[in-house]
C-alpha positions as CSV (number, residue, x, y, z in Angstrom):
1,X,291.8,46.2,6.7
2,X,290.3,45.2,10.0
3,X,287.0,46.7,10.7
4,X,286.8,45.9,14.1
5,X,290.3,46.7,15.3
6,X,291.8,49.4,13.1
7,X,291.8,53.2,13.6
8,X,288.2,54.6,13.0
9,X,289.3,57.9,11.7
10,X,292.0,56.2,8.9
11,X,289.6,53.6,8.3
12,X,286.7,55.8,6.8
13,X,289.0,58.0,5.7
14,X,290.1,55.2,3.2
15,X,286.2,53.7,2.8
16,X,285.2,57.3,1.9
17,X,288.0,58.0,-0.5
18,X,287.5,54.6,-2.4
19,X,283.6,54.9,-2.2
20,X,283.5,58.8,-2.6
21,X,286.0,58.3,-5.2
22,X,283.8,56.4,-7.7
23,X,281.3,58.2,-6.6
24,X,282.3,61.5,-8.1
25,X,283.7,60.1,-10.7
26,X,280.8,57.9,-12.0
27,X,278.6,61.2,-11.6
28,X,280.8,63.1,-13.5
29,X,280.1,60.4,-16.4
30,X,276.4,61.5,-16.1
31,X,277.6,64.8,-16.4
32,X,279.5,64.7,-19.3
33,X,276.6,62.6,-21.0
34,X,274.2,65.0,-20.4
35,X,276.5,67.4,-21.7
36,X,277.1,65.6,-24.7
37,X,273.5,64.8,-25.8
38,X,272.8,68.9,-24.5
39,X,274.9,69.9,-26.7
40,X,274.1,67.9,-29.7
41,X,270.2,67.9,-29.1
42,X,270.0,71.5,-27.4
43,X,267.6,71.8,-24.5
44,X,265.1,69.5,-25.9
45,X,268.1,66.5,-25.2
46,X,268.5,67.7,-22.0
47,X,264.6,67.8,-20.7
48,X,264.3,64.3,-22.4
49,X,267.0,62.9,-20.3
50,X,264.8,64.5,-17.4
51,X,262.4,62.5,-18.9
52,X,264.0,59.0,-19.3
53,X,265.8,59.5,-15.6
54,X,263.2,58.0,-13.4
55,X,264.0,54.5,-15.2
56,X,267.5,54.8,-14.1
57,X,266.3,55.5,-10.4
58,X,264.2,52.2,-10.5
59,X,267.1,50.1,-11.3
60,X,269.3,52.0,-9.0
61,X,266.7,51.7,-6.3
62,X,266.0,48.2,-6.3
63,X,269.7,47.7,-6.3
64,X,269.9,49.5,-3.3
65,X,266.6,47.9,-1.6
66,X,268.4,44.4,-1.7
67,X,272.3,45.0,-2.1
68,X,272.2,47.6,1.0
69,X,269.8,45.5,3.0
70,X,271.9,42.1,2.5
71,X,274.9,43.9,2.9
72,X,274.2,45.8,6.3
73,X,272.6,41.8,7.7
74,X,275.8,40.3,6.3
75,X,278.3,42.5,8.1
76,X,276.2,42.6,11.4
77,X,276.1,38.6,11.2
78,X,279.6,38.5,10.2
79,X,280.5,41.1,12.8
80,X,278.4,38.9,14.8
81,X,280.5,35.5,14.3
82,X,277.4,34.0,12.6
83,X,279.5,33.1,8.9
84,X,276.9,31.4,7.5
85,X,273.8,33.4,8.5
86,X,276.3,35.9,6.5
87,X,276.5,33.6,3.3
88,X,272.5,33.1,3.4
89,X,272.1,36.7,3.3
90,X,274.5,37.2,0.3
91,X,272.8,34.5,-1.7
92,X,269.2,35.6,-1.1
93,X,270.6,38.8,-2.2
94,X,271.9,38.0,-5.4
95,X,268.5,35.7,-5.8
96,X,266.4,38.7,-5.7
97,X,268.4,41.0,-7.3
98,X,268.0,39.2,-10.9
99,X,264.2,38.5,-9.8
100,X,264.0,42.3,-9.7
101,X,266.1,42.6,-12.9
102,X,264.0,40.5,-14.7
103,X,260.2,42.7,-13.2
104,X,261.4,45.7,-14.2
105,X,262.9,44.8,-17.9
106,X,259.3,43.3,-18.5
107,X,257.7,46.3,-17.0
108,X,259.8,48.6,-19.4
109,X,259.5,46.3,-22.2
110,X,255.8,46.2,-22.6
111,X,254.8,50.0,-20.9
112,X,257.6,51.9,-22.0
113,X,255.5,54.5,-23.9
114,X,252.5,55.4,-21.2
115,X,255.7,55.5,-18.4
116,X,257.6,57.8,-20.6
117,X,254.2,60.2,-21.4
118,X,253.6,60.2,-17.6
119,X,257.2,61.2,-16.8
120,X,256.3,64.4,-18.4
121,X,257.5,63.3,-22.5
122,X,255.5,65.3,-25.3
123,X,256.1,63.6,-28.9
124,X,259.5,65.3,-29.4
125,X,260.7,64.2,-26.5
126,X,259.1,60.5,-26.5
127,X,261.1,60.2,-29.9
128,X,264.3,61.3,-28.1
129,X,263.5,58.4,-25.2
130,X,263.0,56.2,-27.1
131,X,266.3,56.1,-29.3
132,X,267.8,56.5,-25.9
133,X,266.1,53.2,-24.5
134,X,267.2,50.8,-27.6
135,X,270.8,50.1,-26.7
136,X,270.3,50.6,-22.8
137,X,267.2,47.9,-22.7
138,X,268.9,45.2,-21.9
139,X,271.4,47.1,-19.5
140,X,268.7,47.5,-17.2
141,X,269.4,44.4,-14.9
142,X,273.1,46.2,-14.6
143,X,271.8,49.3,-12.9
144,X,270.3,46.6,-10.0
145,X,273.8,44.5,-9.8
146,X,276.2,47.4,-10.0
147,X,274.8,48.3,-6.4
148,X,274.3,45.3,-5.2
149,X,278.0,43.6,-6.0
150,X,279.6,47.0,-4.6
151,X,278.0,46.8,-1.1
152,X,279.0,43.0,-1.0
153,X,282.7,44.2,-2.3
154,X,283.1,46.7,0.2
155,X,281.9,44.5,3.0
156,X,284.2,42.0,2.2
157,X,287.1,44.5,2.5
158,X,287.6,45.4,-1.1
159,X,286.2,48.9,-1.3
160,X,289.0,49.4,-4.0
161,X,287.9,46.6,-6.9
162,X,284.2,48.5,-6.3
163,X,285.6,51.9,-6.6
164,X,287.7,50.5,-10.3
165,X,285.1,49.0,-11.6
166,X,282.5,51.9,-11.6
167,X,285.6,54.3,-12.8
168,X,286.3,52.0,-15.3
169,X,282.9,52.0,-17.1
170,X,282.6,55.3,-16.7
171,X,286.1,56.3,-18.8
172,X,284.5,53.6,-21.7
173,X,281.2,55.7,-21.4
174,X,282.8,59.0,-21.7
175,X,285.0,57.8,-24.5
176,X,282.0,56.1,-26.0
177,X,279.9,59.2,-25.9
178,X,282.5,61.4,-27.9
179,X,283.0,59.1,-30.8
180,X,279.4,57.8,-30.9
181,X,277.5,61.1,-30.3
182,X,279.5,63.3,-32.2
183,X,282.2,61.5,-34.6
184,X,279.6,58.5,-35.9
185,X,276.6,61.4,-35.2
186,X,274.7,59.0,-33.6
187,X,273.0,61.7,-31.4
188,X,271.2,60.4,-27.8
189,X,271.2,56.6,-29.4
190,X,275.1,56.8,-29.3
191,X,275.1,58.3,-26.0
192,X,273.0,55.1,-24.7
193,X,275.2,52.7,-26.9
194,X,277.9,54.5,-24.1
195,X,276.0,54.2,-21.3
196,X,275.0,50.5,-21.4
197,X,278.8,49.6,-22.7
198,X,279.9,50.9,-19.5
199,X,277.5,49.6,-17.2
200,X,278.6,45.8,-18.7
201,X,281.9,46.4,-18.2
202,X,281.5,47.2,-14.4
203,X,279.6,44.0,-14.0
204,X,282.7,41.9,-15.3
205,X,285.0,44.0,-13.6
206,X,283.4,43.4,-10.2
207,X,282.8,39.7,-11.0
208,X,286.6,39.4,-10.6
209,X,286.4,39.6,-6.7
210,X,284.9,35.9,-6.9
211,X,288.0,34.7,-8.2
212,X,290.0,36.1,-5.8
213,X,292.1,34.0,-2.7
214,X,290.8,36.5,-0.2
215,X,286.8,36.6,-1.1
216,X,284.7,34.8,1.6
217,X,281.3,35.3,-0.7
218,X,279.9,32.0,-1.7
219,X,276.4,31.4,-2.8
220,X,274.4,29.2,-0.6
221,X,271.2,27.2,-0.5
222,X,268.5,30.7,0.3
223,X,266.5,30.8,3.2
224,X,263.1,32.9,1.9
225,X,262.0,34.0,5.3
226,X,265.0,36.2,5.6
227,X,263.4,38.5,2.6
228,X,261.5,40.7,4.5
229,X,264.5,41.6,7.3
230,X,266.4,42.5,4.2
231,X,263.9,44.8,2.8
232,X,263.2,46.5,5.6
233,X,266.9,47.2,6.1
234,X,267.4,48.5,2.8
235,X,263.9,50.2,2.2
236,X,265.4,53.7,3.5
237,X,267.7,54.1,1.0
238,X,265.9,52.6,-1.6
239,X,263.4,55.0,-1.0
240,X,266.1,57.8,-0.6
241,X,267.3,56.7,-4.8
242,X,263.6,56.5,-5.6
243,X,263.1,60.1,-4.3
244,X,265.0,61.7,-7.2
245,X,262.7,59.6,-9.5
246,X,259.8,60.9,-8.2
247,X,260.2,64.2,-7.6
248,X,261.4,64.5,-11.4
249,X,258.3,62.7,-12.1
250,X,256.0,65.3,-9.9
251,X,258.2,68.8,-11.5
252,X,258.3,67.4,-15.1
253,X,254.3,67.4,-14.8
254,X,254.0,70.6,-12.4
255,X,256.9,72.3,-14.8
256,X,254.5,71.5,-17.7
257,X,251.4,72.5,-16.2
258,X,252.8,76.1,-14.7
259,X,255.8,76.7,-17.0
260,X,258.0,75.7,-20.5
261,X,260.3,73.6,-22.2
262,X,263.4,76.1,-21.1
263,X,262.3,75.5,-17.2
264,X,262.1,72.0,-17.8
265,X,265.4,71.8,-19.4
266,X,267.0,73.8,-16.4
267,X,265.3,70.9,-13.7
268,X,267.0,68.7,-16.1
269,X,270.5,70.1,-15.8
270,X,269.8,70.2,-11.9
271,X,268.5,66.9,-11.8
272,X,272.2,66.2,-13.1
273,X,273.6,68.2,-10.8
274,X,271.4,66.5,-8.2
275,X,272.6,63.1,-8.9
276,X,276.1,64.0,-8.4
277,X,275.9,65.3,-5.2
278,X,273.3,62.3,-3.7
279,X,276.3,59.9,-5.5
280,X,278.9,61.5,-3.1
281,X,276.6,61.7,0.0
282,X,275.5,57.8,-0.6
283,X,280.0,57.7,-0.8
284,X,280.1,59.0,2.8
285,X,277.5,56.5,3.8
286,X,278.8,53.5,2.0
287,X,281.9,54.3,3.7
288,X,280.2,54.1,7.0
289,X,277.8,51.6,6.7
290,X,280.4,48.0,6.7
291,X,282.2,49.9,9.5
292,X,279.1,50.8,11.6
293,X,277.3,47.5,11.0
294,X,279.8,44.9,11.5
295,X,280.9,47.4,14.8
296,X,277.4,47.3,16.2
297,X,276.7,43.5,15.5
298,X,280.4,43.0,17.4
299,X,279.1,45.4,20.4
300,X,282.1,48.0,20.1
301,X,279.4,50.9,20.3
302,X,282.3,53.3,21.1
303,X,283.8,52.8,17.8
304,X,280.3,53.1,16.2
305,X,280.2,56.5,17.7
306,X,283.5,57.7,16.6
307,X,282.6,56.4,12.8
308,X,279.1,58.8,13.1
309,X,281.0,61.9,14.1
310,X,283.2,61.2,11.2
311,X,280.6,61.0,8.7
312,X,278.6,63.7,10.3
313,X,281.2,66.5,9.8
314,X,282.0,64.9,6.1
315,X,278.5,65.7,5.0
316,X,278.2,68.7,7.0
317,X,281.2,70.1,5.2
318,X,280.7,68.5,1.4
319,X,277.0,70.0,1.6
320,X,278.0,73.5,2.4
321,X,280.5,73.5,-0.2
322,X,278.7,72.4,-2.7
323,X,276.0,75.2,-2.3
324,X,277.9,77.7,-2.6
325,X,280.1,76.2,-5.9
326,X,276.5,76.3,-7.4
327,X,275.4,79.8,-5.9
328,X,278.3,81.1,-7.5
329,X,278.5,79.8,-11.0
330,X,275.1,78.5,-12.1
331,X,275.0,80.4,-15.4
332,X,278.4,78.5,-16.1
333,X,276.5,75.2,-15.5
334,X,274.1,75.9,-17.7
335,X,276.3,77.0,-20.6
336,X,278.5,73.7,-19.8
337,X,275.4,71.5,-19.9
338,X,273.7,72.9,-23.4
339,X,273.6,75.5,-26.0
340,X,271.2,77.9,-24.2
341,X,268.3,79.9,-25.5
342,X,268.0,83.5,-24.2
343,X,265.3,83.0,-22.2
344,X,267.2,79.6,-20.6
345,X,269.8,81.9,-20.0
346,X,267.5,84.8,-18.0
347,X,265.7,81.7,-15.9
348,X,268.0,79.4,-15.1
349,X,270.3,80.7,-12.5
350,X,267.4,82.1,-10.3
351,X,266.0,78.9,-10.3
352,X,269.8,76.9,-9.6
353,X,270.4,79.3,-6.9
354,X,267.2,78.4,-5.5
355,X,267.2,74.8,-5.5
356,X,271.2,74.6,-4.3
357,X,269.6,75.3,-0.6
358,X,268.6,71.5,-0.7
359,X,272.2,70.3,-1.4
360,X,273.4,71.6,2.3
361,X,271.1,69.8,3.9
362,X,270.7,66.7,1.5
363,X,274.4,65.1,2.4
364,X,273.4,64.6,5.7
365,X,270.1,63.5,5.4
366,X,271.3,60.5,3.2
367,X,274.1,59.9,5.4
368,X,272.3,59.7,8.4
369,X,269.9,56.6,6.7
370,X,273.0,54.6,6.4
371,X,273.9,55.5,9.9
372,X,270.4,54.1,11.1
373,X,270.1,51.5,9.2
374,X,273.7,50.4,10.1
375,X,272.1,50.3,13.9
376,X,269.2,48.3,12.8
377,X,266.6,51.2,13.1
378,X,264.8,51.0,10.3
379,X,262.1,52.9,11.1
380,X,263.6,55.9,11.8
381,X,265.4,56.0,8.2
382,X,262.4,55.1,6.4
383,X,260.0,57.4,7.9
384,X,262.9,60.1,6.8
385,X,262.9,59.0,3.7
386,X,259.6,59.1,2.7
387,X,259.1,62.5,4.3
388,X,261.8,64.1,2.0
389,X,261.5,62.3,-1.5
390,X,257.6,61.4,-1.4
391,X,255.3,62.9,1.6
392,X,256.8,66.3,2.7
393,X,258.6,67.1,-0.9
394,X,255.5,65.8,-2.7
395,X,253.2,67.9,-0.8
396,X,255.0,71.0,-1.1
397,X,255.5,70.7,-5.1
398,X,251.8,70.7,-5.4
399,X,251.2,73.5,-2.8
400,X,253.6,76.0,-3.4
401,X,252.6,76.9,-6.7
402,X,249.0,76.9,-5.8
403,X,249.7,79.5,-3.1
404,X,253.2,81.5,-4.3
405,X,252.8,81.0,-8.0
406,X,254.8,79.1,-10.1
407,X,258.3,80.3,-9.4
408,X,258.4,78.8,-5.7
409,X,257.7,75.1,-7.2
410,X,261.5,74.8,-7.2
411,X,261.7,76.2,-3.3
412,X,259.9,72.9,-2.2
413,X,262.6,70.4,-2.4
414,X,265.1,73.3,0.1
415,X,261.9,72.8,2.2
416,X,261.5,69.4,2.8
417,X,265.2,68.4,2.8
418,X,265.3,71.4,5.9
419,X,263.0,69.3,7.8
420,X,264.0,66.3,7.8
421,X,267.6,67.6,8.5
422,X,265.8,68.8,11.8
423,X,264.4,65.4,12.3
424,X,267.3,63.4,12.0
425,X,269.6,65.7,14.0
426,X,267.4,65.1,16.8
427,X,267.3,61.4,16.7
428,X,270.3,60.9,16.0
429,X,271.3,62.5,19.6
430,X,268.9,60.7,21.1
431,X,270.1,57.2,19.3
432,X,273.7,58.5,20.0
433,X,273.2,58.8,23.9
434,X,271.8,55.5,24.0
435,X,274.8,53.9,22.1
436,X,276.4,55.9,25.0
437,X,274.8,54.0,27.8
438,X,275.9,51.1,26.6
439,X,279.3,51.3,25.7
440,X,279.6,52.3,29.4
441,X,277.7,49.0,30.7
């Protein structure tokens, strides 16, 4: 695959089949986990993997803060001609990446219990998050590599090895789940024996690529002055992974504070739902972002433009559809994620119905970061993402409630997400007829 020379359309086409691919596989991994422990726990396993969940966005998110920032500088150097400008970023990368692995395994190792009560755990739920965290503890520094080895895969044309890897830990954790959760009746501790099983065999699956004839990754000596470019480059989308984390942090407490344990367990089978659809929106982006980046460092801003209108009208279309699958059938969700209380039963599709609003407009939003941060505007795609996942959702969850009563909490996310749609739309037309001018200079 040549990024600069082949067709756009087939080219993303076979990115986003590759990187949409795993993606909706992998989240239907998490599904069936917290289906599994749902079913053998009841709603209390459910609202405790609500609970646990914003641990899982940190690692995720400082995966994506370095891996997507590295990754986006290495293709625009190496679309650039600038080879070993490229290699310094990968390096650095990889450098920070297990500095961040190591930060947050301390962090979780000596504060797991306050993090856990703020996330919104009450005793029988802390119990639950804690036989959870045993086995995954020292998978942590996975969650940080898996994202960071699959945006250096696929920008060094091997979308495919990325795409197997993550489908391959995920059948191990599905398999692992079933015998461990149910046949040895290990309950939520064999559901996170799964999990981290799966997540180390992705890692060793991805290490292959090194070993390949065809990889051009090689570790260099690190130039530390290039850390901040690469934060700020991947800083949108970390912030867009850290947005689920802390907008479960912000409804575990408000659901506490204004409702129960059955409304907590339903923003816990949406916050599943939730992560499968953000997997397959950050699929459409990844399968952008090598293309866009090493096309905009090359100066072939026609091609650039003819990638965006491809991954425009893919998350366009994948956010609609997905609303309405979940306007239809949300009682069936809920049956499929647990064994549901009566009063589970009577709240939860109202609420499911409610929130679905934020998946049409939640594709695009997250595809559209990649899409600026691919053009090196940075600032554009973090002030988007901070106004959805932290200032404009934030704001809302603690408003709404206050001033339509307890119900509307879950109409805050539809909100913000609405906005920001608005938002990027219009500057992406602007950044689109600038990309314009100068394809015609």
């Amino acid at each position: 695959m040549d990024l600069l020379k082949d067709k756009i359309r087939p080219l993303f086409f076979r990115y986003f089949v590759a990187a949409t691919g795993s993606a909706l596989l992998s989240s239907l991994f998490i599904i069936v986990d917290a289906m599994m422990i749902g079913r053998y726990h009841g709603p209390s396993g459910n609202a405790a993997i609500s609970v646990f969940s914003p641990i899982w966005t940190t690692g995720y998110c400082l995966g994506l803060l370095s891996g997507i920032g590295g990754s986006v500088l290495y293709g625009k150097a190496r679309g650039s001609g600038e080879n070993e400008n490229a290699q310094e970023y990968f390096s650095l990368t990889v450098t920070v990446g297990a500095a961040l692995s190591v930060l947050v395994m301390l962090a979780v190792g000596f504060f797991h219990t306050p993090m856990l009560r703020f996330f919104g755990a009450d005793d029988e739920l802390l119990n639950l998050c804690l036989q959870y965290l045993g086995p995954v503890f020292f998978a942590i520094p996975c969650t940080v590599f898996v994202s960071i080895l699959a945006a250096f895969l696929r920008s060094d044309r091997n979308p495919v090895l990325a795409s197997g890897a993550v489908i391959a830990g995920g059948c191990l954790n599905i398999a692992g789940d079933y015998f461990l959760v149910f046949q040895m009746d290990m309950g939520i501790r064999g559901a996170g024996i799964a999990t981290a099983a799966g997540l180390y065999l992705s890692i060793l699956i991805m290490l292959a690529h090194f070993f390949r004839k065809k990889n051009t990754l090689r570790l260099v000596r690190v130039k530390w002055p290039q850390l901040p470019e690469i934060f700020r480059s991947g800083f949108p989308s970390a912030v867009n992974e850290l947005s689920l984390g802390i907008t479960a942090v912000i409804f575990n407490r408000q659901i506490r504070q204004y409702l129960d344990t059955d409304a907590l367990a339903v923003f816990g089978i949406i916050t599943g739902i939730a992560v499968v659809i953000q997997s397959i929106a950050y699929g459409i982006g990844q399968a952008a972002q090598p293309i866009l980046s090493e096309n905009f460092g090359a100066g072939f801003y026609s091609r650039v433009r003819a990638c965006t209108r491809c991954g425009l009208w893919t998350s366009v279309v994948f956010g609609i559809a997905a609303a309405l699958i979940l306007s239809l059938a949300p009682g069936t969700l809920i049956r499929l994620y647990t064994a549901p209380t009566r009063n589970l039963l009577a709240i939860g599709p109202g609420i499911i119905r409610t929130y679905s609003f934020s998946f049409i407009f939640m594709p695009l939003n997250i595809y559209a970061v990649y899409f600026f941060q691919s053009v090196m505007k940075e600032r554009v795609a973090t002030a988007a993402s901070l106004a959805r996942g932290v200032i404009i959702g934030g704001i809302l969850a603690f408003l709404f409630p206050l001033l339509f009563g307890a119900g509307s909490l879950f109409c805050a996310v539809p909100a913000a997400d609405a906005a920001v749609c608005g938002y990027l739309l219009f500057s992406i037309r602007k950044e689109s007829r600038g990309i314009l001018a100068d394809s015609k200079k």
